[in-house]
C-alpha positions as CSV (number, residue, x, y, z in Angstrom):
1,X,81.4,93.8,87.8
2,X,77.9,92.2,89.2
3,X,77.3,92.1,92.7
4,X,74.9,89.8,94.4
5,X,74.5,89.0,97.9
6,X,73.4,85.2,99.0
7,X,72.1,84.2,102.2
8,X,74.7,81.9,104.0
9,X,73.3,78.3,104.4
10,X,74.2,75.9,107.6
11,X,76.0,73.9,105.6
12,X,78.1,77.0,104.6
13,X,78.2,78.3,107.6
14,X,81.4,76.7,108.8
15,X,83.8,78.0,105.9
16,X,82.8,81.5,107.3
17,X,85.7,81.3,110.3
18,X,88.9,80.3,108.6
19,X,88.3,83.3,106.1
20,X,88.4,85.5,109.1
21,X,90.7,84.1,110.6
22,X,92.9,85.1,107.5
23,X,91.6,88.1,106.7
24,X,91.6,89.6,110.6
25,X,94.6,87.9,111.9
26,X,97.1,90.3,111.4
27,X,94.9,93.1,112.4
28,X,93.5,91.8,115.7
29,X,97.1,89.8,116.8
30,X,98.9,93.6,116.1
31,X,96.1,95.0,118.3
32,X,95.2,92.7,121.1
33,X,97.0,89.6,120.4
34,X,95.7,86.4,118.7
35,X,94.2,84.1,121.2
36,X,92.6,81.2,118.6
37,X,89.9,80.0,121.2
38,X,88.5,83.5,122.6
39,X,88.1,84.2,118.8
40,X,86.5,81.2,117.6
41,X,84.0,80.8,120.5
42,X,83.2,85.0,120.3
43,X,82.8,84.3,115.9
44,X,80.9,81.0,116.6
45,X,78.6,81.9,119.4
46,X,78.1,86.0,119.5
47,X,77.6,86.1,115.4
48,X,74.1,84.7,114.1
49,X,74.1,82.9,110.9
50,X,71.4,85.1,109.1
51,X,73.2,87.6,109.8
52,X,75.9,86.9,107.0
53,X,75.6,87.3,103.4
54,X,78.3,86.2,100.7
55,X,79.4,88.5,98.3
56,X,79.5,86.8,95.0
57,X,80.9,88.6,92.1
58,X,80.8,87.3,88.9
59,X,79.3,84.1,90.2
60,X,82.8,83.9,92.1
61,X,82.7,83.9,96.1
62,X,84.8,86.9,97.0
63,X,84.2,87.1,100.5
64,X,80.8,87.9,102.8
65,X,79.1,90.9,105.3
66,X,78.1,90.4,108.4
67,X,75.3,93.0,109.7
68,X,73.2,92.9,112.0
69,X,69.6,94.4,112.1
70,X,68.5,96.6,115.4
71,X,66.2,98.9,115.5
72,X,66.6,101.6,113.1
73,X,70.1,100.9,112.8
74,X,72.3,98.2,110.2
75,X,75.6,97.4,112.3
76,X,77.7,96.6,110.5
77,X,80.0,93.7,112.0
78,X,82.6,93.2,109.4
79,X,83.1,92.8,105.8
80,X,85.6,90.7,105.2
81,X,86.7,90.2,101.2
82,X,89.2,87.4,100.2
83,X,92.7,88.4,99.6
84,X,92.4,87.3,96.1
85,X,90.0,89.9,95.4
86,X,91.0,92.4,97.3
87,X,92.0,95.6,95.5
88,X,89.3,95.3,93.1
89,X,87.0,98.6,94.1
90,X,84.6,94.9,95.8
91,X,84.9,96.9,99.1
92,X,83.7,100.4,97.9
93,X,80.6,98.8,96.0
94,X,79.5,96.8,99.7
95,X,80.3,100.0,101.5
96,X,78.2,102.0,98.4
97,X,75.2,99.1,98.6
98,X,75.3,99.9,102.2
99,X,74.5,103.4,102.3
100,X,72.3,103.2,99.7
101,X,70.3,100.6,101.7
102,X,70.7,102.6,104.9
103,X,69.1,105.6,103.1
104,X,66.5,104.1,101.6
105,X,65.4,102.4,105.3
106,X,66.3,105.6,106.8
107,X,68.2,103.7,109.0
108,X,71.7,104.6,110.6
109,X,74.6,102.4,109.4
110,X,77.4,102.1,112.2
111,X,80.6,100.5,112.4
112,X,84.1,99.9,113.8
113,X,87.4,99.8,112.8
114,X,91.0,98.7,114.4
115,X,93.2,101.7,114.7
116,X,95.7,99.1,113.9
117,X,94.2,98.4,110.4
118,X,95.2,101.8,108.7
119,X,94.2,100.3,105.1
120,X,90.5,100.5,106.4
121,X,91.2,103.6,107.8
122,X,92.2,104.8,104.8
123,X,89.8,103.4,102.9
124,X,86.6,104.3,104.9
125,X,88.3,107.9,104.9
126,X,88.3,108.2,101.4
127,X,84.6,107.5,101.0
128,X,83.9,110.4,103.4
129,X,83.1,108.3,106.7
130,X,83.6,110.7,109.9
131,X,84.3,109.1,112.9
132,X,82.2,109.5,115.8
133,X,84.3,107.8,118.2
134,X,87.1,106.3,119.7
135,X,88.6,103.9,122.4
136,X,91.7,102.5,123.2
137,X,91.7,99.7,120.0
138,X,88.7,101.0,117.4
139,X,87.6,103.9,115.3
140,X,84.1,103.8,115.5
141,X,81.8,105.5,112.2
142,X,78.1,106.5,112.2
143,X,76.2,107.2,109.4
144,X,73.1,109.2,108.7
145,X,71.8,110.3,105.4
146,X,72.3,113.7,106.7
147,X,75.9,113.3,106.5
């Protein structure tokens, strides 16, 4: 399986929203409740475009990352991978890409996670994320290359 990343054009740019919308749906309605405007207007105007990447597998889209870049530290917004290729081990050769890059910065690689979404949970689990904190709706993971 070859993985590329490719920068998200304009022109691309609004296909990115219905894919998380059918991605996260489930997830954020069983958490906080759907509400189709606050989500578009928080995707459309708090996410910046270079911050996405597709994931392209094969020469196939199979879905995109979005992370952002602050000082010292890759936050990691989402990655979101199509349902039709989903299953596929796509997920735990970003997540492996994304230590790898974090390491090689000697940057910190954060993220969040729905406690709702137990699949992610699971899966961020099994590659040996700790958690390093908690609220009400998310799981929240740091990672240094000391872990």
């Amino acid at each position: 399986m070859k993985i590329e990343y490719v920068s998200v054009t304009k022109r691309d740019g609004e296909s990115l929203y219905p894919i998380f919308k059918e991605t996260m749906l489930p997830v954020i309605d069983s958490s906080l409740g759907w509400d189709e405007t606050f989500q578009h207007r928080g995707f459309t105007s708090c996410l910046k475009l270079e911050w996405f990447k597709w994931i392209v597998v094969d020469g196939q889209q199979a879905g995109y990352t979005c992370i952002e870049e602050t000082e010292k530290k890759l936050c990691l917004h989402f990655i979101i991978i199509k349902s039709s290729f989903q299953r596929r081990g796509i997920g735990m050769a970003v997540m492996d890409d994304l230590v790898e890059r974090s390491v090689t910065l000697g940057w910190s690689l954060t993220f969040s996670c729905f406690k709702t979404n137990s699949d992610a949970l699971d899966f961020y689990s099994s590659l040996g994320f700790r958690v390093s904190d908690e609220d009400t709706h998310f799981v929240h993971f740091l990672y240094h290359r000391s872990d």
